[in-house]
C-alpha positions in Angstrom: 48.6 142.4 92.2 45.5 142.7 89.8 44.7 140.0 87.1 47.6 138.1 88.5 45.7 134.8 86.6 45.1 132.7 89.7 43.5 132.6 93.0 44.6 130.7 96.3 41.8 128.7 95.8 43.1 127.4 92.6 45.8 125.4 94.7 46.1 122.7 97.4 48.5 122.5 100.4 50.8 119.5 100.4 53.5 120.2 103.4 55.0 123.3 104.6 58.6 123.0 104.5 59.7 125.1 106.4 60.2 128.9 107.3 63.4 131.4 107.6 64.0 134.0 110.0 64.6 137.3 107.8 67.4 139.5 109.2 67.8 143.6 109.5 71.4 143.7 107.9 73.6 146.5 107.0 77.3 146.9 106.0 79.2 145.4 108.7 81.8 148.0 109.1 79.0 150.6 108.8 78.2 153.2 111.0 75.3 151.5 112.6 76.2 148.7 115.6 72.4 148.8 116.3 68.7 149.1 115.8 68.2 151.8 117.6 70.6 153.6 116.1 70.0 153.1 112.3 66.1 154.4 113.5 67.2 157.3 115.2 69.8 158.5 112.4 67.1 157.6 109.9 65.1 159.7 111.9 67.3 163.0 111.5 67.3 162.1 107.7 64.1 161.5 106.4 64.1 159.9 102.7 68.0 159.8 102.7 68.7 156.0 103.4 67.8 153.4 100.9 66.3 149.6 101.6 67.1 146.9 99.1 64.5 144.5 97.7 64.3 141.1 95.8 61.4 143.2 94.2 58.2 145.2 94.6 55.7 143.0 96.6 58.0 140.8 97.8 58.1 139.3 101.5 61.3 141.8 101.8 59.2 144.4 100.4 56.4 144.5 103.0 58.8 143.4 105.6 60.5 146.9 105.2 57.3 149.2 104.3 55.9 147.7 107.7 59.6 148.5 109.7 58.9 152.2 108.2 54.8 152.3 109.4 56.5 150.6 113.0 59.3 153.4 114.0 58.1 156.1 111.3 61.5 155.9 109.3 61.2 157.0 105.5 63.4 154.7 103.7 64.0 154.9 99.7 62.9 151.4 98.4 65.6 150.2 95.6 63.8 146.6 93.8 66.7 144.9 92.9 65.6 141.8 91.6 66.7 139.0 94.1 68.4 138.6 97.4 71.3 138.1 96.2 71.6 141.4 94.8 70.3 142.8 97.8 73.1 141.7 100.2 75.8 142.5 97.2 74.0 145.9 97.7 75.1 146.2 100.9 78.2 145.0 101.1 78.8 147.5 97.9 77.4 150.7 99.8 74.9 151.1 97.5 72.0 150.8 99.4 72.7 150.8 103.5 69.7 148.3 104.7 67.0 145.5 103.8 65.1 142.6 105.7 66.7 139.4 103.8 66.3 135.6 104.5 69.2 134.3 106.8 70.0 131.7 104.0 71.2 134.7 101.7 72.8 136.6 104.8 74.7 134.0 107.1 77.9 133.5 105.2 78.7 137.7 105.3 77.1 137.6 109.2 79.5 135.0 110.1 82.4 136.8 108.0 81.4 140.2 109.2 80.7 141.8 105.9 76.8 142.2 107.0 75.8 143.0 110.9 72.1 141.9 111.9 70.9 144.4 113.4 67.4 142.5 114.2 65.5 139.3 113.8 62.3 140.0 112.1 60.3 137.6 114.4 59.3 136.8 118.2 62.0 134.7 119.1 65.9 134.8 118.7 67.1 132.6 115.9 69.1 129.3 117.2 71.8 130.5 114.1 72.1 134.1 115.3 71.6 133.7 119.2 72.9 137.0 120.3 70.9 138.8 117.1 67.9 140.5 119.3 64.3 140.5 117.5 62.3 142.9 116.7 59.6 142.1 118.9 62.7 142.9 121.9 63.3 146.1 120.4 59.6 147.0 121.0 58.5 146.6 117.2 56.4 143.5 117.4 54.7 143.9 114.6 57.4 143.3 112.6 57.7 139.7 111.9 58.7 138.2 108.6 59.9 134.6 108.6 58.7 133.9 105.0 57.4 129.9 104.6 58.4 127.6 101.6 55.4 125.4 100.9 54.9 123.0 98.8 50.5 123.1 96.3 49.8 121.4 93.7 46.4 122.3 91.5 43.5 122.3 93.3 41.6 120.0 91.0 44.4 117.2 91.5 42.8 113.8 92.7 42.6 113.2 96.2 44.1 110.0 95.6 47.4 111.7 94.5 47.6 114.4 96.8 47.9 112.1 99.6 50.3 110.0 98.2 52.3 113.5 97.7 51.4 114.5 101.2 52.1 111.2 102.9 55.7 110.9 100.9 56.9 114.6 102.2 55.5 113.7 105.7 58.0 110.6 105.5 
């Protein structure tokens, strides 16, 4: 985004908390039981199905514009403000797909509400074992595992941030 009021470089790291594997869901009683086949329907109807977003230029966002560059899908992108929204989205009908975080999908994965059709990552997830990756279905360049991580201003002492950095580390 332009004139967005701060750079990277304005910032410094303290501990990356962690990351989430990102799941390809869609309705669980929905016509599609697997990658392959929501490509190949989406395929025969270009600019028909719609992809749910937390928001433009969200991790979800690029996640899904790159799954369209990969298997040369045309999705309509629907921003709709949070993940949250996103899964409700689905389970709804409203929208039939999107790339969420695992932490918003699991509970309607494990109920059956929302099917993952794909881990957006290299490896399997230990929480959705028999979930295949994208990189398996021959998309590798798919990946979204967005990270949580924890800055504070760059022109914070150094003194202070490793206290910070030393107390997350413990």
């Amino acid at each position: 985004r332009k004139d967005i009021g701060f750079n990277l470089s304005d910032f410094t790291p303290l501990n990356l908390l962690g990351n989430t594997p990102a799941v390809m869901s869609v309705k669980g009683d929905g016509p599609w039981q697997t990658l392959e086949q929501l490509v190949a329907y989406a395929k025969k109807k270009p600019g028909q199905l719609t992809f749910g977003t937390p928001g433009t230029g969200t991790s979800g966002h690029f996640a899904m514009e790159l799954f369209e560059k990969e298997t040369g899908v045309d999705f309509i992108h629907v921003p709709l403000g949070g993940e949250a929204p996103v899964a409700t989205g689905i389970l709804g009908g409203n929208i039939h797909t999107s790339i969420i975080g695992l932490g918003t999908a699991r509970a309607h994965l494990e109920a059956g509400t929302l099917k993952a059709l794909a881990v957006a990552a290299q490896k399997r997830a230990k929480e959705l074992p028999d979930a295949p990756t994208t990189f398996e279905k021959g998309y590798p360049a798919v990946e979204a595992s967005p990270w949580f991580i924890f800055f504070v201003r760059a022109n914070t002492p150094p003194a202070i941030v490793s206290k910070l950095a030393k107390a997350f580390r413990e």
